[in-house]
C-alpha positions in Angstrom: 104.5 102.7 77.2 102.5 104.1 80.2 101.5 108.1 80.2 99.7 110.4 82.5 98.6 113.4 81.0 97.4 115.3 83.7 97.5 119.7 82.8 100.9 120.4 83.1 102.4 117.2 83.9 103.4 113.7 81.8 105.1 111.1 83.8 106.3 107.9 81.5 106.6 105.2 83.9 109.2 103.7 81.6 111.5 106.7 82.2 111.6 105.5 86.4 114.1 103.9 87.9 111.9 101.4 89.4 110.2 100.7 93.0 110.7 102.0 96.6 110.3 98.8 98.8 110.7 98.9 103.0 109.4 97.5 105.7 106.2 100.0 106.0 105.0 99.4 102.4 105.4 95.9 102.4 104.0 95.0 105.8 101.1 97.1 104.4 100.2 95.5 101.3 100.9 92.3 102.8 97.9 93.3 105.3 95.6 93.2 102.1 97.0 89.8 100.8 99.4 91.5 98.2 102.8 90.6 97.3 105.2 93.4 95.7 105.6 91.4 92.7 102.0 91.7 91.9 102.3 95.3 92.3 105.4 95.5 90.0 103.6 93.2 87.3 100.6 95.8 87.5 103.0 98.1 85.5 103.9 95.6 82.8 100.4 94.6 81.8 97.5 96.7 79.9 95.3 98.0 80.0 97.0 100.1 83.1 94.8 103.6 84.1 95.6 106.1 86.4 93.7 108.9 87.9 95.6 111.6 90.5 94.4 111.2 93.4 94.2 115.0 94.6 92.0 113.7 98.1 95.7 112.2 99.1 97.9 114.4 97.8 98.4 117.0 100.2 101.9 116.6 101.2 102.7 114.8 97.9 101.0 113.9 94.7 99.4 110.8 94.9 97.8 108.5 92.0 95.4 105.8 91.8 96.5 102.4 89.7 94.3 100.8 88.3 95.6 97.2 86.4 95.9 93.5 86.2 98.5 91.2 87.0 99.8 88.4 84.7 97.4 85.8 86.4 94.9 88.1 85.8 94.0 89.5 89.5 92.5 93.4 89.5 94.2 95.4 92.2 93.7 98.9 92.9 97.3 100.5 93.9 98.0 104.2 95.6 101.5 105.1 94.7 103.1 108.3 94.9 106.3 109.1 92.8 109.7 109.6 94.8 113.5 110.2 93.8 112.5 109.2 90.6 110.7 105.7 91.7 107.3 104.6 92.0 106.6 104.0 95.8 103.1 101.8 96.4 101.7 103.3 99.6 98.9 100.6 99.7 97.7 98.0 97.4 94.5 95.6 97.7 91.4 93.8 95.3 89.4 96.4 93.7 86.2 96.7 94.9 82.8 96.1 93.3 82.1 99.7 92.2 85.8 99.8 90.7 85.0 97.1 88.7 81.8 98.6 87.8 83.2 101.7 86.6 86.6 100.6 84.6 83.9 98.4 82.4 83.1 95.5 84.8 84.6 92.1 84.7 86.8 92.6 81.3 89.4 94.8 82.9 
């Protein structure tokens, strides 16, 4: 089980009713070499961290994903929560200094 404690708020990702796919998300991922199943896997997989993301979350809240997919690739995801699904607003390779800071190559 995935929480974010975060003040006030605790979102189990468990508890959602799964992900909000369409043609802008996908076409967007897809522009960073990512398929949708990779980001779904991210969930299933430790360890899993998540920041908020309060530069992005303006109109919404936003968070930042940080995982691993079953054949071990690192992506970095940006996923907001709506009617009660995750939504992935873009998905790519983490970078160098992500690496770096979630403990380097081991994560």
């Amino acid at each position: 089980m995935v929480w974010l404690n975060t003040q006030s708020m605790k979102i189990d990702f468990n508890a959602l009713e799964g992900f909000e796919w369409d043609h802008g998300n996908l076409e967007h991922i897809k522009k960073h070499d990512v398929d949708y199943r990779e980001c779904e896997d991210v969930f299933l997989n430790q360890p899993l961290f998540v920041l908020v993301d309060e530069e992005h979350s303006a109109r919404e809240k936003r968070y930042k994903i940080f995982g691993v997919t079953t054949s071990k690739r690192k992506l970095a995801l940006a996923i907001t929560i709506r009617n009660n699904k995750i939504r992935v607003v873009t998905a790519r390779d983490r970078n160098r200094k992500e690496k770096m800071q979630l403990g380097g190559e081991k994560i």
